[in-house]
C-alpha positions in Angstrom: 70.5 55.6 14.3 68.8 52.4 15.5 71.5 50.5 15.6 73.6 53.2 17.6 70.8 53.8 20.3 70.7 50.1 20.7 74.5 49.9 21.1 74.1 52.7 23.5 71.6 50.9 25.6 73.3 47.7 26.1 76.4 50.1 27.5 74.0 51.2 29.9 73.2 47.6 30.5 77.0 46.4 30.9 78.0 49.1 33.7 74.9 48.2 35.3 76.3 45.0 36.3 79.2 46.4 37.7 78.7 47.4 41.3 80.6 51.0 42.2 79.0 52.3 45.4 80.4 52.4 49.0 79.7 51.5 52.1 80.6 53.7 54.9 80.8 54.1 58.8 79.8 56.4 60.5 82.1 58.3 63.8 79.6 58.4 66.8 82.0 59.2 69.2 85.5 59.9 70.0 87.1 60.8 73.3 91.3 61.5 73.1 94.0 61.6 70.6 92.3 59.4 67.8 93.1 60.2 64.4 93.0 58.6 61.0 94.6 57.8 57.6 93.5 56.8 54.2 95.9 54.0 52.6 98.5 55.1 54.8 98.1 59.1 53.5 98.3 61.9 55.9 97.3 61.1 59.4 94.2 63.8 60.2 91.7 64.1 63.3 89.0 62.1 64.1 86.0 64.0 64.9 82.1 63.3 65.6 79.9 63.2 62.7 82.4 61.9 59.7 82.1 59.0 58.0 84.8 56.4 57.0 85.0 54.5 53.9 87.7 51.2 52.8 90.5 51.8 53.2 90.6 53.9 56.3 92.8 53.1 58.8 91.8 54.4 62.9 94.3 54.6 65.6 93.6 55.4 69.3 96.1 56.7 71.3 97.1 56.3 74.9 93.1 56.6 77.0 91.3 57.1 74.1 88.3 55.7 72.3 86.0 56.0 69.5 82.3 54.6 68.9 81.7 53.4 65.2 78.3 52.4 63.6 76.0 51.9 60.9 72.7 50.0 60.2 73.9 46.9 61.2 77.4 47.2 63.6 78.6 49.3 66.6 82.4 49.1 67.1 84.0 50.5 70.2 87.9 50.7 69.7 89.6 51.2 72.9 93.0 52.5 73.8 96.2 52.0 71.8 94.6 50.0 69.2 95.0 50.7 64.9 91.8 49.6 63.0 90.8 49.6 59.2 87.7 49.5 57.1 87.4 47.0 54.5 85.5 45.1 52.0 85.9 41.7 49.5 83.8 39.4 47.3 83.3 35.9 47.9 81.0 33.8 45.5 80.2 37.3 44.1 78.4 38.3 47.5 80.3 41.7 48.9 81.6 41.6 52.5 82.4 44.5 54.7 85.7 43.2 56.6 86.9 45.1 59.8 90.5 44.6 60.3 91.6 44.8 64.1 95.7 45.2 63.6 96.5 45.9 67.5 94.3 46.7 70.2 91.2 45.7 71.7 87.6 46.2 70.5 84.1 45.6 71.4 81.0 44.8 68.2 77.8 44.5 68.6 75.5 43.6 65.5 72.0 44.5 65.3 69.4 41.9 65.2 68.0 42.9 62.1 71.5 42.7 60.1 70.7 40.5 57.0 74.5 40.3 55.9 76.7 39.8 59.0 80.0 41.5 58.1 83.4 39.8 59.5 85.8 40.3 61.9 89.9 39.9 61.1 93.4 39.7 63.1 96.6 38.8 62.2 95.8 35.1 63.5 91.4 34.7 62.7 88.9 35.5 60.9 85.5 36.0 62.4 81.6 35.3 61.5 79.2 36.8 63.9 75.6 36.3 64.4 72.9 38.8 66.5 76.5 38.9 68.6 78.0 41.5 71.4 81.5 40.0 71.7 85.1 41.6 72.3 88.6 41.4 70.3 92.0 41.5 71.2 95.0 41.5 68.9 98.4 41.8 70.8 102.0 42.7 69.9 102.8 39.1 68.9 99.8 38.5 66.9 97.6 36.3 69.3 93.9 36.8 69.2 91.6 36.6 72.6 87.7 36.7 71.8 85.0 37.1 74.3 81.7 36.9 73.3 78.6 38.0 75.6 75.6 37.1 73.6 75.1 35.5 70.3 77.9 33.4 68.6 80.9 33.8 66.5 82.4 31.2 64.0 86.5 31.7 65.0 88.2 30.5 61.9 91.7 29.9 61.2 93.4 28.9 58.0 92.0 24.6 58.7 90.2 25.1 61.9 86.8 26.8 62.9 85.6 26.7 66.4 82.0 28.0 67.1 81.9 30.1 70.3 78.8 31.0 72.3 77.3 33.2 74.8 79.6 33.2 78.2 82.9 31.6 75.9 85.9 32.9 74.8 89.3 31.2 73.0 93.2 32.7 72.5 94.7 31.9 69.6 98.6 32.5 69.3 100.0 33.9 65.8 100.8 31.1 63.0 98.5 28.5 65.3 94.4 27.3 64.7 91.7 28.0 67.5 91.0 24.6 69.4 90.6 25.0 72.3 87.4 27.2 74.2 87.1 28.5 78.0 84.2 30.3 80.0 84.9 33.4 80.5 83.1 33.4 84.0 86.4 31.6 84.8 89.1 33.3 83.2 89.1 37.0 84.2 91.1 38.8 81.3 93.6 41.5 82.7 93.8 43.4 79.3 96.7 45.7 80.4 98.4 42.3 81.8 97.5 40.2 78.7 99.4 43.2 76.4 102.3 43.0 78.2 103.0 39.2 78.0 102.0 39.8 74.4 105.1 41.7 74.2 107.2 39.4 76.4 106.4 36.3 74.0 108.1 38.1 71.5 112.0 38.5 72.9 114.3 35.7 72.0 111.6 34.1 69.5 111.8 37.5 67.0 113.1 34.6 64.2 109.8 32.7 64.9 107.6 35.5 64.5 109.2 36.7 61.9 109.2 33.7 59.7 106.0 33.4 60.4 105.0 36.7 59.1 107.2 36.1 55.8 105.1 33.2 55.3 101.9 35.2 55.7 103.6 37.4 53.4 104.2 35.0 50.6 100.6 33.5 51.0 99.0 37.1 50.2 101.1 38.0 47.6 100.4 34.2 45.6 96.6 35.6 46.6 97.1 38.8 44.9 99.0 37.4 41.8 96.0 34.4 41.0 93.4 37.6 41.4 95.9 39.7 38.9 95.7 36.5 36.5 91.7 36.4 37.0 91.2 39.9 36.3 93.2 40.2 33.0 91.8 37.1 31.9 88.6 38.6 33.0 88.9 41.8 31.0 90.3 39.9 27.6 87.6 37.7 27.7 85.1 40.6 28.0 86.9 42.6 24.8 86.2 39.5 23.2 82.6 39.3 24.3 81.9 43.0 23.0 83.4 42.3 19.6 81.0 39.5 19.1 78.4 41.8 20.2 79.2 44.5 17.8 79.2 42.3 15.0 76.0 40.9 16.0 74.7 44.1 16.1 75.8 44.8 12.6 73.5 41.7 11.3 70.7 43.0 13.3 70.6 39.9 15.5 69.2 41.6 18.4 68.8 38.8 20.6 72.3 36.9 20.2 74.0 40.5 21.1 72.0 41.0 24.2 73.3 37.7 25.4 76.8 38.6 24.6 76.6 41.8 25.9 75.1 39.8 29.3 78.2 37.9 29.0 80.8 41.0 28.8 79.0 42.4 31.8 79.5 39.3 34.0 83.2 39.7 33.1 83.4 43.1 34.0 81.8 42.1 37.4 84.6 39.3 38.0 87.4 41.6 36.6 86.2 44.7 39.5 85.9 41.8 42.1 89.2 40.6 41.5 90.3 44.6 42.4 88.6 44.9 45.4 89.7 41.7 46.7 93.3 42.8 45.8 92.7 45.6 47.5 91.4 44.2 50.7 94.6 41.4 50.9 96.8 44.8 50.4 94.9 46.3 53.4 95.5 43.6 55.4 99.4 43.8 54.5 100.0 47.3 56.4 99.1 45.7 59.3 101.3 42.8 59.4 104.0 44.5 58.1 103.9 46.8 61.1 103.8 43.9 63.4 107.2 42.9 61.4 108.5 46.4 61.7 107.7 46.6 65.3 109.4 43.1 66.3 112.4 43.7 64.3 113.3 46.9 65.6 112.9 45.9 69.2 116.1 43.7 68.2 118.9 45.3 69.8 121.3 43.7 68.1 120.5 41.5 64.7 122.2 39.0 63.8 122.2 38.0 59.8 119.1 35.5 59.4 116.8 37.8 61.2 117.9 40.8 59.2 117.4 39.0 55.9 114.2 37.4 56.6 113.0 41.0 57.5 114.5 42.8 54.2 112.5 39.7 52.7 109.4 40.9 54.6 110.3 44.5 53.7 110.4 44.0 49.8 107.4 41.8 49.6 105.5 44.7 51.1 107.2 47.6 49.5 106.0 46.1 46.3 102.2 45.8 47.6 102.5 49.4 48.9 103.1 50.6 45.8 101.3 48.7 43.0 98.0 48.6 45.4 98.3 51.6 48.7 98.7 55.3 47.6 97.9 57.9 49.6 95.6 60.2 46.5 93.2 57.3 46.4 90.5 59.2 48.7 90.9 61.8 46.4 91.0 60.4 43.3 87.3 58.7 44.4 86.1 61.6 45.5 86.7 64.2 42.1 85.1 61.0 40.5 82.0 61.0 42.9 79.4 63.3 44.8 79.6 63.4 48.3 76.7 62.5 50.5 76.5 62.7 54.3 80.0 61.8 54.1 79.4 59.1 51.7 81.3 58.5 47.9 78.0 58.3 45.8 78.4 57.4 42.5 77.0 59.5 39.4 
């Protein structure tokens, strides 16, 4: 009986180190057609007073907003712009990501934040500190940031450029920021700057869309070295608990603790690995609808573009559906308790 209730208590220990619970996001506002999806399920109404969790995707349609928050963020998404909620591990510290596929967006972070969450396009990702600043993302993937007060680190996948109060940068899809500009002295015609987003696009559809097979390729080497991490994770942690157990078995109390500290740590890496696979698969809907959208403005395609986008096309297909299915809301919510919106864990 002793040796079963200690077995049973360093269980308890083990899943203690494994972090379950979600954030979530709160809708303070919402003014037109704005709807949203889970992992690409059914597309349902936006309304005051619910909360989102990752791997909710928002879209705003033609003069309409919404007003997001929590503790730390307020996120305004403007017009004809498609949002989703995220979050990913790095050095074993949890993120929450905000992915800005197409549209325009304003943040503003509380003072008080302790963990500044970040900001992603198709082109940059973005760190922001004690910052009010505002997103685009056009058609062809460029990125325009503005930031008001505070600063934001704009990083590419070499380059970072550190923007403050009264600055802003563009950044076109495939390139690095490098180049900064007061924003006193650019005035930014959004509806203007949309429009050439989609005029950069005709006659260079190959460009952009070897540039998103690229991106393409990049996530999915991502998503296969966090595959191999996990199961080596999880073999490693078999192996840990069978020590354990036989440890337990000699009554050496100690040693077993240790091991079973040891399993735990791999079950931690093995569900980090998951939720960054989840968050690169996130950020695959997106591009693949900037792909979809370029290729079937193509009146007439000729081979190379056609092949490059089945290339695109299969690539994704496989992410959608190994790591995006629409009963995944569901399945978190039988496995939960709901609170203020919230997936609590038991």
């Amino acid at each position: 009986m002793i040796k079963r209730g200690f077995i049973g208590c360093i269980i308890i220990f083990l899943f203690a180190l494994v972090p379950t619970g979600l954030f979530c996001i709160e809708v303070d506002w919402v003014s037109g057609n704005v709807t949203y999806s889970h992992l690409k399920g059914e597309w349902r109404d936006l309304d005051v007073g619910m909360n989102l969790v990752s791997g909710d995707i928002v879209k705003t349609g033609l003069g309409s907003e919404a007003t997001l928050r929590d503790e730390e963020i307020q996120m305004h998404i403007l017009e004809n712009s498609t949002f989703t909620i995220s979050e990913r591990y790095e050095n074993e510290e949890k993120k929450s990501s905000f992915m800005l596929f197409l549209g325009r967006m304003k943040f503003k972070l509380a003072g008080r934040s302790k963990k500044e969450p970040e900001i992603l396009t198709q082109t940059v990702s973005l760190t922001i500190r004690g910052t009010d600043f505002e997103v685009g993302s056009g058609y062809d993937g460029s990125t325009i940031v503005l930031i008001t007060e505070g600063s934001v680190s704009v990083t590419g996948n070499k380059n970072e450029l550190l923007l403050e109060k009264g600055e802003g940068t563009e950044v076109a899809f495939g390139e690095e920021p490098t180049e900064k500009f007061k924003v006193m002295t650019r005035v930014i015609e959004w509806d203007k700057w949309f429009d050439l987003s989609k005029e950069a696009v005709k006659g260079n559809e190959l460009i952009f869309l070897g540039r998103i097979q690229e991106r393409f390729k990049e996530i999915d080497a991502q998503i296969k070295s966090y595959e191999r991490i996990r199961a080596d994770s999880l073999k490693e942690k078999e192996e840990y608990l069978k020590k354990r157990d036989e440890l337990v078995a000699e009554d050496k109390t100690d040693e077993a603790i240790e091991y079973s500290r040891k399993a735990g740590a791999k079950s931690k890496l093995a569900f980090h690995s998951i939720v960054n696979i989840r968050f690169l698969a996130l950020s695959s809907i997106g591009l693949f609808d900037m792909a979809e959208r370029i290729y079937s403005g193509i009146e007439r395609p000729v081979k190379e573009q056609t092949d490059t986008y089945e290339g695109i096309e299969k690539t994704y297909k496989e992410i959608e559906k190994k790591y995006i299915w629409e009963g995944d809301r569901e399945r978190l919510e039988q496995r939960a308790e709901k609170k203020k919106g919230c997936l609590k864990p038991y």
